[in-house]
C-alpha positions in Angstrom: 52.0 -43.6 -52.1 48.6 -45.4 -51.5 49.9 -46.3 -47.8 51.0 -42.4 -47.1 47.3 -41.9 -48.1 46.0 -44.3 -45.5 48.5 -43.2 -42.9 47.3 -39.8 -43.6 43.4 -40.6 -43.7 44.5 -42.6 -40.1 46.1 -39.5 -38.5 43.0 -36.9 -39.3 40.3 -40.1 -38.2 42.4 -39.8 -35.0 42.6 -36.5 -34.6 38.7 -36.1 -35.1 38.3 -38.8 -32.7 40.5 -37.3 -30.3 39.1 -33.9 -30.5 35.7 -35.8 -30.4 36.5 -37.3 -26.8 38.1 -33.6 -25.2 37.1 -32.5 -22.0 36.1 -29.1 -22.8 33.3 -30.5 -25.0 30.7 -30.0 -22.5 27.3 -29.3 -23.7 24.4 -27.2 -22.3 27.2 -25.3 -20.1 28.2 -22.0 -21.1 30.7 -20.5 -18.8 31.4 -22.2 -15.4 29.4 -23.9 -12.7 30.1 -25.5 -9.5 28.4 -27.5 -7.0 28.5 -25.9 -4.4 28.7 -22.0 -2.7 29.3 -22.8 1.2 31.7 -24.9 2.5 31.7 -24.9 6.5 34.5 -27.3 9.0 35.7 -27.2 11.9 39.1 -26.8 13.7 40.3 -29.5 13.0 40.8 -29.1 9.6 40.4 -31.8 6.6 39.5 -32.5 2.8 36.5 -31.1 0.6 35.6 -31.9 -3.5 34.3 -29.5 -5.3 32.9 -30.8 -8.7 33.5 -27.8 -11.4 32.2 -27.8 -15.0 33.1 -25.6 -18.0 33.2 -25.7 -21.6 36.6 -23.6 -21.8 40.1 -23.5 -19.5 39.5 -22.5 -16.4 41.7 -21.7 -13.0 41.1 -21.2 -9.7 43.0 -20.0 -6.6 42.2 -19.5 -2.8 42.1 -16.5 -1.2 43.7 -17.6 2.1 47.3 -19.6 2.1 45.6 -22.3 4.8 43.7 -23.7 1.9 45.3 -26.0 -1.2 43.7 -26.7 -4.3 44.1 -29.7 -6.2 44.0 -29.3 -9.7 44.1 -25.5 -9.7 43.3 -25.3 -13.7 41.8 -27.6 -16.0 39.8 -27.4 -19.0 36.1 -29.2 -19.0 35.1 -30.8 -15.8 36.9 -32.1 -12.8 37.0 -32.5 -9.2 38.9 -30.7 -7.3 40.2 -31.2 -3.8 40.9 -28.9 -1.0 42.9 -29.4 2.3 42.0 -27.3 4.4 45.0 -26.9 7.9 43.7 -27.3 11.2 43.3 -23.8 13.4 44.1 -22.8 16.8 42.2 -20.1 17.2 39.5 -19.8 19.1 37.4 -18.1 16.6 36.2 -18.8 12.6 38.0 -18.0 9.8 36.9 -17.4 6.3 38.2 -17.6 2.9 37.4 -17.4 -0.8 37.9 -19.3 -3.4 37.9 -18.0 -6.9 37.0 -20.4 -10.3 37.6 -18.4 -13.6 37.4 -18.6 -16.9 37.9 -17.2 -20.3 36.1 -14.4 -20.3 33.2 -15.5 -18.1 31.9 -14.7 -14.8 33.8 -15.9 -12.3 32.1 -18.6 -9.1 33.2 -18.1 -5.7 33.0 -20.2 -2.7 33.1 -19.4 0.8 34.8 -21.7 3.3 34.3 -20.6 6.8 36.8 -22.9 9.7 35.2 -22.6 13.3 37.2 -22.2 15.8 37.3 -23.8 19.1 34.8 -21.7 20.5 31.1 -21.5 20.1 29.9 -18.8 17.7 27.2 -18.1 15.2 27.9 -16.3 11.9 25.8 -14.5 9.4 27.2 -13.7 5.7 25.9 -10.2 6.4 25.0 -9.6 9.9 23.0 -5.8 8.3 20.3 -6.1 5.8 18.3 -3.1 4.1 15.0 -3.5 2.5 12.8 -1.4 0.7 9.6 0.0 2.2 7.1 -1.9 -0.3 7.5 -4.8 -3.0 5.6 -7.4 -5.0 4.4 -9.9 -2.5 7.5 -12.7 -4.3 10.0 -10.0 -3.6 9.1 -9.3 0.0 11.4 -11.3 1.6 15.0 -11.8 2.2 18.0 -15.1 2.8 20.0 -14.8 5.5 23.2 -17.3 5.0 24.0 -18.5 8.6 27.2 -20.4 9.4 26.8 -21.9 13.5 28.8 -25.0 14.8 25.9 -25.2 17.7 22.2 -25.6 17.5 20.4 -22.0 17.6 17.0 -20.0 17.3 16.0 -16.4 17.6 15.6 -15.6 20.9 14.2 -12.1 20.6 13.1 -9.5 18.3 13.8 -5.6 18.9 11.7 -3.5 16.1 11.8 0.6 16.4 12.2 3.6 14.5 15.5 4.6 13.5 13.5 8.4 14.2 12.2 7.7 17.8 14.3 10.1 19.4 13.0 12.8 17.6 9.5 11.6 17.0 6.6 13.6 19.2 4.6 11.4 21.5 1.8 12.2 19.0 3.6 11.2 16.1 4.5 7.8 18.2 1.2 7.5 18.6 -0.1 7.4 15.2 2.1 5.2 14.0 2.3 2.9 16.8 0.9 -0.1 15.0 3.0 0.5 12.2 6.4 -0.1 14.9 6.7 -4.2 15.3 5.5 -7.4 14.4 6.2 -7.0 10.2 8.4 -10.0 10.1 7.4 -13.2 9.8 10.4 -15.2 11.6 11.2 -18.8 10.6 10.0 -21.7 12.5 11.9 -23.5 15.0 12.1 -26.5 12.6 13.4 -24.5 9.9 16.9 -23.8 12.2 17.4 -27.2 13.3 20.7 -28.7 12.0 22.2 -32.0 12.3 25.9 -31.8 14.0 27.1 -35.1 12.7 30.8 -36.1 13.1 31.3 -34.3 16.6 30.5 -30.8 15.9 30.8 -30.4 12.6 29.8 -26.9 11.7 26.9 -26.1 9.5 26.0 -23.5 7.1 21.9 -23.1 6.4 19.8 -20.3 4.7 17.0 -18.8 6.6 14.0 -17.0 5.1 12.4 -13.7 6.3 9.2 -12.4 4.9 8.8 -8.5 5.5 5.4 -6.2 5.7 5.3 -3.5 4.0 6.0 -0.2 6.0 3.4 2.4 5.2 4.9 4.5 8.0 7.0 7.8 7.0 9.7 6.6 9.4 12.6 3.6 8.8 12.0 0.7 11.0 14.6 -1.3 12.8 14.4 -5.1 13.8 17.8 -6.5 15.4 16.8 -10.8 15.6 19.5 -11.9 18.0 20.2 -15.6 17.5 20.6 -17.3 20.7 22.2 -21.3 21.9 19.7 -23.5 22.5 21.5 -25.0 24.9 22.2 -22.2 27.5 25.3 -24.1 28.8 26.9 -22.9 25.1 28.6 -19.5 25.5 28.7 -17.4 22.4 32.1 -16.0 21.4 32.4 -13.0 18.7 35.3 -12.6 16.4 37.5 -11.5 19.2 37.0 -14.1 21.4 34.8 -12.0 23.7 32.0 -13.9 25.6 28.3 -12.4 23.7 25.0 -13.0 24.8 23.9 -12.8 21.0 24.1 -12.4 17.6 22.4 -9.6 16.5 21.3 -9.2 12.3 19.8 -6.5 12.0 17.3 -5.5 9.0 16.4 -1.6 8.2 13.6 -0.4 6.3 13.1 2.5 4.3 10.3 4.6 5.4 7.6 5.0 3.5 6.0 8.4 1.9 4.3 10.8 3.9 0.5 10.7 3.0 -0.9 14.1 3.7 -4.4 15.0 4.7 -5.5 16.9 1.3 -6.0 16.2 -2.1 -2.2 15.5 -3.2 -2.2 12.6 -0.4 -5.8 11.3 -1.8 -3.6 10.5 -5.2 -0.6 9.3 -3.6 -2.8 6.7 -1.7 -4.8 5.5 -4.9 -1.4 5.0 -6.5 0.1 3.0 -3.4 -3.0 1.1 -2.7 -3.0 -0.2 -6.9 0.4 -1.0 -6.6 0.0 -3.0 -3.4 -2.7 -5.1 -4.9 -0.7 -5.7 -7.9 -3.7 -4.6 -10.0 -3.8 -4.9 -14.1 -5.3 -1.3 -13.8 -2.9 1.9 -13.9 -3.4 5.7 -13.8 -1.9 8.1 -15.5 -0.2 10.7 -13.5 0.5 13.0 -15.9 -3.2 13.9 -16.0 -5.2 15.4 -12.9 -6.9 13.5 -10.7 -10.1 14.8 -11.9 -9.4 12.6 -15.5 -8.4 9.7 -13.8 -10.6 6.6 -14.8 -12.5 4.5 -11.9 -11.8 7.4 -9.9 -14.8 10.6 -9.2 -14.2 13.3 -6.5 -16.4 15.2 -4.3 -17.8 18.5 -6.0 -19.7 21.8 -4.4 -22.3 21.2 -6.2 -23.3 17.6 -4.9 -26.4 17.8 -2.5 -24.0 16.0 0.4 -22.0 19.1 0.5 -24.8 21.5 0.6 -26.5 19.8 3.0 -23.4 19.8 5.4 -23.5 16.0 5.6 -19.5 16.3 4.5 -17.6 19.6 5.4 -16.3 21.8 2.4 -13.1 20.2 3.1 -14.3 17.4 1.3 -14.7 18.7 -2.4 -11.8 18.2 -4.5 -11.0 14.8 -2.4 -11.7 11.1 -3.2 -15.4 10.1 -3.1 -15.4 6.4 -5.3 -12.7 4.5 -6.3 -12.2 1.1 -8.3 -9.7 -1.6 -8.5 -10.0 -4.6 -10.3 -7.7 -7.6 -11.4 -5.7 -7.5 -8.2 -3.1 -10.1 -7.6 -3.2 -10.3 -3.3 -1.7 -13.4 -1.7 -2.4 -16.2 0.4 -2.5 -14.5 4.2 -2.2 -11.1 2.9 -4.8 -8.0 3.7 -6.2 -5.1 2.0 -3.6 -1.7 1.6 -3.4 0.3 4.8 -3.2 3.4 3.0 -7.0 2.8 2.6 -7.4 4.6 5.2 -5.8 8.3 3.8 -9.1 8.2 1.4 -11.1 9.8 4.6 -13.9 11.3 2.4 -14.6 7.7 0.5 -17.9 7.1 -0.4 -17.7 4.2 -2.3 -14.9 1.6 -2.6 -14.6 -1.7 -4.9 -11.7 -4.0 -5.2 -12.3 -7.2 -7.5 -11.4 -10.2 -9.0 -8.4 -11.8 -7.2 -6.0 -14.0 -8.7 -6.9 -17.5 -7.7 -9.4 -16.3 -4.9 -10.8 -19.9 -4.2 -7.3 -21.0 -2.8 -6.4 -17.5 -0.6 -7.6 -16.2 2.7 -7.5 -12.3 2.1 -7.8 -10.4 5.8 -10.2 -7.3 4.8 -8.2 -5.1 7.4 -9.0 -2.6 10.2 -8.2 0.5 8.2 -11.0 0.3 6.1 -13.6 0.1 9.1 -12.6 3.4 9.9 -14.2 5.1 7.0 -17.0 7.5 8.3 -18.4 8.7 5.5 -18.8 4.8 3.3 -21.8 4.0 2.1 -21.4 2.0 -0.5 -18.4 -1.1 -0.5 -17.7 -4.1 -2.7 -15.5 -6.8 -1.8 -16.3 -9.1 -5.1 -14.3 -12.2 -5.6 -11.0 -11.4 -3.5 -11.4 -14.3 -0.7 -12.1 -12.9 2.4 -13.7 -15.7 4.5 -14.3 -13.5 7.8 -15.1 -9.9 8.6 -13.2 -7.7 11.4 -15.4 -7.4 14.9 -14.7 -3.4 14.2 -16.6 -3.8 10.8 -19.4 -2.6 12.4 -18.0 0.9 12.5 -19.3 1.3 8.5 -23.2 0.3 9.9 -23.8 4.4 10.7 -23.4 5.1 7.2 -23.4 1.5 5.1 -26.2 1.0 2.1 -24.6 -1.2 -0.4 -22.5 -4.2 0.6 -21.6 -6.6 -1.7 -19.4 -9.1 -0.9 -20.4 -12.0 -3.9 -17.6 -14.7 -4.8 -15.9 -14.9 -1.5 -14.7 -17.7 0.9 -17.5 -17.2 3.8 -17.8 -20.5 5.2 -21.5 -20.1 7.0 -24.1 -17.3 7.2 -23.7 -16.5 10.8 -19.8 -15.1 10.0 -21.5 -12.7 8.1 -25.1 -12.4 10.3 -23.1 -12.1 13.6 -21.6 -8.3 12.4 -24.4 -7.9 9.4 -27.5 -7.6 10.6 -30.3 -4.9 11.0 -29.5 -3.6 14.8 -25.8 -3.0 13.1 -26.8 -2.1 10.1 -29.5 -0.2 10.5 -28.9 1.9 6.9 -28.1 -1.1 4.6 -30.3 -1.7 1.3 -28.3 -3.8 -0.7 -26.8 -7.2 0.6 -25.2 -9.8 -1.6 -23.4 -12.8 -0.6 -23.8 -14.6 -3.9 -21.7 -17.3 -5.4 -19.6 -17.9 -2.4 -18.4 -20.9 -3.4 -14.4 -22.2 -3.3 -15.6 -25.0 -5.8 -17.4 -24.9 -8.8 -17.7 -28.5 -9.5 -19.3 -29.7 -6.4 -22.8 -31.3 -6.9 -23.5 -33.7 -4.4 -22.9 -32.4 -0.7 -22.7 -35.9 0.4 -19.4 -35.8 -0.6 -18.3 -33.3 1.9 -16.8 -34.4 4.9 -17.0 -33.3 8.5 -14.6 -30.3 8.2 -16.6 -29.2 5.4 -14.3 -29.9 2.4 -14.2 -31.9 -0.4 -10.8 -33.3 -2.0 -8.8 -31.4 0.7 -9.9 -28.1 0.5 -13.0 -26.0 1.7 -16.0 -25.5 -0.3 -16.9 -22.0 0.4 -20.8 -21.3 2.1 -22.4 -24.3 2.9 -25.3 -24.4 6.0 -27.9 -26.3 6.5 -30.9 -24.3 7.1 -33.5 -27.0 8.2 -35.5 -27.0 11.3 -33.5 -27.6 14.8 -30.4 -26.4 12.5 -27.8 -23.5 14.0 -27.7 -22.0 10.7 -31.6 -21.4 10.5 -31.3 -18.3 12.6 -28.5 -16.7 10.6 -31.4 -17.0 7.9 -34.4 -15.5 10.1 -32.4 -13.1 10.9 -32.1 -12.1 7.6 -35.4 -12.5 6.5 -37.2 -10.1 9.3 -34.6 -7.5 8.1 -37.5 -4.6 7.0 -35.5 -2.2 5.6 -33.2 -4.8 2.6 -34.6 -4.3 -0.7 -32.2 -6.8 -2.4 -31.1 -10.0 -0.5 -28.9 -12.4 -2.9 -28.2 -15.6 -1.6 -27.4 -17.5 -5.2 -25.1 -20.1 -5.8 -23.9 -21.1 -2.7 -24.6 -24.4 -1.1 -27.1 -23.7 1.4 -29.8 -26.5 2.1 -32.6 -27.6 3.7 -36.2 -26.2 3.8 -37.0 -22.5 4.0 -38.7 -21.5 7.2 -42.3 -21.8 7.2 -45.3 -19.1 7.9 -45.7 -20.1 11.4 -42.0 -20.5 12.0 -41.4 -16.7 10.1 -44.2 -15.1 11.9 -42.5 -16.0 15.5 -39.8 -14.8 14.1 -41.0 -11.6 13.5 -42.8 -11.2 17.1 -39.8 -12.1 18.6 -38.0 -9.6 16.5 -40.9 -7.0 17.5 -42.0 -6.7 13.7 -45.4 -6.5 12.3 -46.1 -10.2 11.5 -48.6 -9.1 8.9 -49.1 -6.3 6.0 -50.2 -3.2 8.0 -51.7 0.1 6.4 -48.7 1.8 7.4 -46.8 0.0 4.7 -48.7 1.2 1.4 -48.2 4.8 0.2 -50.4 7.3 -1.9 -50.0 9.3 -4.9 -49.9 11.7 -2.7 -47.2 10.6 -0.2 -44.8 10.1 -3.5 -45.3 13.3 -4.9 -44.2 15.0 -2.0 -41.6 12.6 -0.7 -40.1 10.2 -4.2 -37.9 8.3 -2.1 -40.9 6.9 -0.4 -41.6 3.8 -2.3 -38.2 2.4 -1.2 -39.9 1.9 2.4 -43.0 1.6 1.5 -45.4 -0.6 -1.3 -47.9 1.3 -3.5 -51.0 1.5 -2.2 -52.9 0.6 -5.9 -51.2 -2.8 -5.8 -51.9 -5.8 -3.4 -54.1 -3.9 -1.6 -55.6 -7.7 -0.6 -52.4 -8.4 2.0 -55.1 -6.3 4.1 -57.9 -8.0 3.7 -59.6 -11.2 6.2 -62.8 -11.7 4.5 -60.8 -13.1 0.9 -59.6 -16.5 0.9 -57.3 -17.3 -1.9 -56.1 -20.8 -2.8 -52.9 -21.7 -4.4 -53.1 -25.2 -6.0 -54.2 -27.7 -2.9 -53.0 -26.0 -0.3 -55.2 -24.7 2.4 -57.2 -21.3 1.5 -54.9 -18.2 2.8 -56.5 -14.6 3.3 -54.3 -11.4 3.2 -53.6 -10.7 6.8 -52.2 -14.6 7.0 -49.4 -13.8 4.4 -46.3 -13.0 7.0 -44.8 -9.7 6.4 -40.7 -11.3 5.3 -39.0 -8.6 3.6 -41.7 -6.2 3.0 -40.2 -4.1 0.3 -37.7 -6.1 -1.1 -37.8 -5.6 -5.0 -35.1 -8.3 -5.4 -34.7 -12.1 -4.0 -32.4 -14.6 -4.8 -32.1 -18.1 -3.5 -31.6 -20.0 -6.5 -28.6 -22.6 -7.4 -28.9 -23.9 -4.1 -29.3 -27.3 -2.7 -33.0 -26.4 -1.1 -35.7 -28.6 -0.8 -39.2 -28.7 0.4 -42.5 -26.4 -0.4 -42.0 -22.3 -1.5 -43.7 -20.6 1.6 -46.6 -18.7 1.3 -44.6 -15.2 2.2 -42.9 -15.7 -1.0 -45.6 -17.0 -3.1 -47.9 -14.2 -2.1 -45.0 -11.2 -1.7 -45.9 -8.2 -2.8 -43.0 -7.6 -5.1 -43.1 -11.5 -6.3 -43.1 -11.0 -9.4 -40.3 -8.5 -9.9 -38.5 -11.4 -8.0 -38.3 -13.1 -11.2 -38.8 -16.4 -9.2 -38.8 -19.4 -11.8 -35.2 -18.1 -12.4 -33.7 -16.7 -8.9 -36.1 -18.7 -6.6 -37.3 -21.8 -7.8 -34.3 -23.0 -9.7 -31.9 -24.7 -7.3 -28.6 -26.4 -8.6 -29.5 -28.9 -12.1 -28.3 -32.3 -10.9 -28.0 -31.0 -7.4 -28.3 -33.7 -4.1 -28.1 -32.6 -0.7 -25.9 -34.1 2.2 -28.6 -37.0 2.5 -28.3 -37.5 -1.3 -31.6 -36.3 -1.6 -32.1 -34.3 -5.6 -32.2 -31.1 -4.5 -35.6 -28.8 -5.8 -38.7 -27.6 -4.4 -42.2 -30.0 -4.9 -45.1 -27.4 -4.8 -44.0 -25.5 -7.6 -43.9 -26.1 -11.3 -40.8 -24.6 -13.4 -41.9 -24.7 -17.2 -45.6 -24.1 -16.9 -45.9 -21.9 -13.4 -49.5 -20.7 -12.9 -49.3 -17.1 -11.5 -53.3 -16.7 -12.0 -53.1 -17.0 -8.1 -51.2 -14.1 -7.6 -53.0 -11.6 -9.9 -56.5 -12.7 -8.6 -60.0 -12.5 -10.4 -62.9 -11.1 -9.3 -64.2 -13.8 -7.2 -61.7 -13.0 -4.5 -63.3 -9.8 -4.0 -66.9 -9.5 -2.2 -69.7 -9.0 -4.0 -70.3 -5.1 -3.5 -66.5 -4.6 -5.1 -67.2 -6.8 -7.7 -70.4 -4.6 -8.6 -68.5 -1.0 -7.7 -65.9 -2.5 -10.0 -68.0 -3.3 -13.0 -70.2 -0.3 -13.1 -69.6 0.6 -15.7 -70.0 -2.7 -17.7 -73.6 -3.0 -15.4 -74.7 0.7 -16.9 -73.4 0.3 -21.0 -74.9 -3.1 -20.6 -78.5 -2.2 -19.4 -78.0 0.9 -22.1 -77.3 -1.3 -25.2 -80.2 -4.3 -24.1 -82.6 -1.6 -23.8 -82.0 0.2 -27.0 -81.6 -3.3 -28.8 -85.1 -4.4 -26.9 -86.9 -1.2 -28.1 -85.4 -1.6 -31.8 -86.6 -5.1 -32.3 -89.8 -4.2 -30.6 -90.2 -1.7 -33.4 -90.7 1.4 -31.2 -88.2 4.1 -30.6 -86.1 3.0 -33.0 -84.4 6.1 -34.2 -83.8 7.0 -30.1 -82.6 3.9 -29.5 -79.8 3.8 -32.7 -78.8 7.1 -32.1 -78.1 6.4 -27.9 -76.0 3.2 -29.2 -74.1 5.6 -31.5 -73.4 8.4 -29.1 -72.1 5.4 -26.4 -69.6 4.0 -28.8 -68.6 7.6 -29.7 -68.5 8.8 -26.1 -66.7 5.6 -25.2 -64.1 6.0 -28.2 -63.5 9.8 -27.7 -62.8 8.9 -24.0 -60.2 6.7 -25.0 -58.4 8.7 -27.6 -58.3 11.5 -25.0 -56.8 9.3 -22.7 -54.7 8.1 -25.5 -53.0 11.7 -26.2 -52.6 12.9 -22.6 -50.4 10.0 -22.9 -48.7 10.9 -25.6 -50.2 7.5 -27.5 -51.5 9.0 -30.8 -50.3 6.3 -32.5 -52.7 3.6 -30.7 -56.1 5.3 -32.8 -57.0 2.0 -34.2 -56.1 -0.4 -31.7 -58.1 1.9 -29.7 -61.2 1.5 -31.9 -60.4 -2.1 -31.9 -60.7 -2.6 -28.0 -63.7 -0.6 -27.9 -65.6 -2.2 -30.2 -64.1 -5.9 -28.7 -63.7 -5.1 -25.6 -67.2 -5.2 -24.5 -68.1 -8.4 -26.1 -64.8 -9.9 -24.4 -66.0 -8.1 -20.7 -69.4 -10.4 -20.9 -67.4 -13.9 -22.1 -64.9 -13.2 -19.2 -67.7 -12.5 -16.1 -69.6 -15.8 -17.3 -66.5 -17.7 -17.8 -65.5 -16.4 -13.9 -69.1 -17.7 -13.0 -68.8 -21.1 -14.8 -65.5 -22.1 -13.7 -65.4 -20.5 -10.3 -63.3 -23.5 -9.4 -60.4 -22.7 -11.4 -60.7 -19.0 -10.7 -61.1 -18.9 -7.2 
């Protein structure tokens, strides 16, 4: 008995073992795979493997008798062989063959046989795309069997509607006709015909635009010989110039010119730039977030600036979180939004590593005045960008890939631009760890790739003009240059005052350029072209040196007259070196400038190409002095000095002479009642004062400055006189 038991335990150790070592124990494969899809010979005929692998039986067959299989079922893996006959036809044959399994999806391969002749087959000689698509999904594979060496000899792209299409309707659309595939390179055809002419089978790639035309467009590629000597043969055996594959478009919606086309275009334009945003169509247009339209009430309309045909149309719209690729350009339909006031796309996916064209379409906007291009990776603007310089007052264009000033300067500039406020080309940078320009190299990159805005604005430099240019731009009231890597030394007085006589500009503060109460009650847009005339009234003066630090004593009229009314400057987290120019340190709107922050401080650990520490030497960042700026009274001549303090000269001489005649003895109820009624007079004035302003609250501080205030007046004119030094 005890052997039958071991016999038995033998048998089942086998059988596991056995079962262990089967074929159709194949892990990780579920179904069937092969290794291969396309199988391509010639005449002549011959062998082929095909490696198959399954975790189940399988079977396969061909679909034509000229082909055997060897094994034709299996289970697990195997290798299977074909012999495939020789041909005597002059043109290619094809056949399928089929691998199946239990209840899985079957693999086919294709095995074309070339004939004799010369001939070029694609799998599917008629394609059809659709008229828009994620930029990963615009492209198709054409499979391309050839047993000669080939390349696309022409392109014929037209509407499939041309014969019915008005010359007009040609016209508009004419741009929208060819040119929206992006062909393969030569390289990308070339085949190597080893073993005679062995025939070849490659995949080709097409990329497609998208077709924002409301007609189908038509390419037919026809794939040529090389070699003209080769004569193409087509399935009959006729001689053929060509092979044509042909790819159709679907045409894309009909934007109208009314309201119902406005939405259609901000859906098609957010779906172009693959933004994160969406809008819900269910609701009107009116409720639509980032979205405003044009109303009868807004002072544009009444004024007949935009025709009644405007209201109820598109005047801003937003997009952010937008997913454009490398080479790609803003959405056509751009240009439906006719009425557009204001337009901001931002935040592109990757920005610092894609070149984003900005388009023609948008430069065709009348009636823009206020754009944003922030962070998308434009690096360039289109010559016909100057279009939007009748009506342009906002441009911001921060956190893209300009490479120098002058891309900008050369369309963006005050003779183009005539209407512009607002400029901002901050944080145009394509690296953010770069801290030492003497790592870039002569094509201005570091580790391969470009850094984004870097110019040297120094003396002799080409970029210093770009700069002037800039800075003799009267009308800007915000110029942001941050965070970029622009060095050098800013332009100095002399250097910005020929600038501004060879620009035909004031070179010094000018009457002209202050306005009155008066002038701003009846015009309130005033003060955004001109300075208030109870503020740095010395600009005008000659006959008031002031000294900042060691420098050389300047007067008012020698301040240059750089950006006259600009409320906002920003140069800082740059790689600039040198001394702060007078025209900054004695601008008008200095200190709304903010300029220990956004002027002074240039990039922490910073070095310039020469490996120089970046940061300017004449000014201090922690304990900055702006004593300068604010002046005392020993700038002014002696007669304002007095007219100022009259009435500190009078309540002076008033309380030594009633103080005199009290310790004197005579008087002395006159006197104590005329130092009683001053204080009062002096403390009902203020309180007055005090509740025109609606300041009620400020009673007792109000006491407290009268009664201190005096004593304070007389320590502060002999301090002034005692350290003049300082002061002056």
């Amino acid at each position: 008995m005890k052997y039958i038991i071991k016999i038995t335990l033998g048998l089942v150790l086998c059988a596991g073992f056995v079962t262990s070592c089967k074929d159709d124990d194949e892990p990780g494969i579920d179904g069937i795979t092969v290794d291969k899809e396309e199988i391509t010979i010639g005449a002549e005929g011959g062998t082929e493997k095909i490696a198959v692998s399954s975790n189940t039986q399988w079977v396969t067959r061909a679909s034509e008798p000229w082909i055997a299989i060897s094994p034709a079922n299996g289970i697990g893996s195997a290798v299977c062989d074909l012999a495939i006959d020789s041909t005597l036809m002059n043109t290619a044959r094809t056949a399928q063959i089929r691998f199946s399994a239990d209840g899985r999806e079957s693999k086919l391969v294709t095995v074309t046989q070339f004939g004799f002749g010369k001939q070029i087959l694609v799998r599917e000689p008629e394609v059809k795309i659709l008229s828009s698509d994620t930029y990963n999904k615009r492209h198709f594979e054409a499979i391309i069997s050839t047993n000669i060496a080939f390349k696309i000899g022409s392109v014929d792209y037209f509407f499939a509607e041309e014969a019915n299409m008005s010359d007009e309707e040609k016209e508009e659309v004419k741009g929208e006709r060819s040119d929206w595939l992006t062909l393969p390179k030569d390289k990308d055809l070339e085949m190597d015909f080893d073993r005679g002419a062995r025939p070849r089978t490659i995949k080709v790639d097409f990329r497609w635009g998208m077709n924002v035309a409301p007609y189908t467009r038509v390419a037919k590629i026809n794939l040529v010989p090389v070699n003209s000597e080769d004569k193409l043969v087509d399935d009959n055996g006729n001689k053929i110039d060509a092979v044509v594959l042909t790819v159709t478009q679907e045409k894309a919606m009909k934007i109208e010119d009314n309201r119902a086309g406005d939405s259609l275009a901000i859906i098609t334009i957010n779906s172009k730039l693959q933004s994160m945003m969406s809008f819900d169509t269910s609701e009107s247009m009116l409720n639509w977030d980032f979205v405003t339209l044009w109303e009868s009430t807004d002072k544009e309309i009444k004024s007949g600036e935009l025709p009644a045909e405007a209201i109820g149309r598109v005047r801003s719209v937003s997009y952010a979180m937008i997913d454009l690729q490398d080479g790609e350009s803003l959405p056509r339909e751009i240009r439906h939004l006719k009425y557009l006031e204001s337009f901001s796309v931002q935040s592109n996916g990757n920005r610092q590593l894609r070149t984003i064209s900005l388009g023609e379409e948008i430069c065709g906007l009348e009636y823009l005045k206020n754009l944003t291009i922030f962070s998308v990776g434009i690096n360039t603007l289109p010559e016909s960008f100057i279009k939007l310089g009748k009506k342009l007052e906002n441009l911001d264009l921060t956190s893209n890939n300009f490479p120098t000033l002058s891309v900008v300067t050369n369309i963006v500039n005050e003779d183009n631009f005539p209407n512009l406020r607002y400029l901002s080309l901050t944080g145009c940078r394509a690296t953010e760890t770069l801290r030492d320009l003497s790592l870039v190299d002569g094509n201005n990159q570091y580790n391969g790739r470009n850094i984004g805005l870097h110019v040297d604005i120094s003396q002799g430099q080409e970029q210093r003009t770009a700069f002037l240019k800039l800075l003799t731009w009267d009308k800007l009231i915000s110029l942001e240059l941050a965070y970029n890597f622009i060095e050098g030394e800013l332009p100095t007085d002399a250097e910005v005052t020929a600038a501004l006589m060879a620009a035909g500009k004031p070179v010094s503060y000018q009457n002209d350029d202050f306005f009155s109460e008066e002038e701003l009650a009846a015009t309130p847009s005033v003060f955004l072209d001109k300075i208030s005339s109870d503020t740095c009234q010395w600009l005008l003066t000659t006959d008031n040196p002031v000294t900042y630090l060691e420098q050389s004593p300047v007067r008012g009229q020698d301040i240059p007259r750089v950006l006259p009314f600009a409320r906002e400057v920003r140069l800082n987290l740059n790689f600039l070196t040198g001394e702060i120019p007078n025209w900054i340190l004695f601008h008008p709107y200095f200190a709304y400038w903010n300029p220990i922050s956004l002027v002074f401080n240039q990039q922490e650990g910073g070095k310039n190409t020469a490996g120089k520490t970046v940061g300017f030497n004449n000014v201090d960042l922690v304990n900055y002095d702006y004593s300068y700026y604010y002046a005392t009274k020993r700038r002014w001549p002696l007669a304002v000095r007095l007219s100022s303090d009259v009435d500190f000269i009078v309540e002076s001489i008033v309380y030594l002479s009633a103080f005199y005649f009290i310790i004197q003895g005579t008087l002395r109820e006159y006197s104590a009642g005329i130092i009683i009624l001053t204080f009062l007079i002096d403390f009902i004035v203020i309180n007055v004062v005090l509740k025109h302003l609606g300041q009620r609250k400020l009673f007792l501080t109000s006491f407290t400055v009268n009664t201190l205030g005096f004593i304070f007046q007389w320590y502060y004119n002999f301090y002034s006189i005692f350290t003049a030094k300082k002061w002056r």
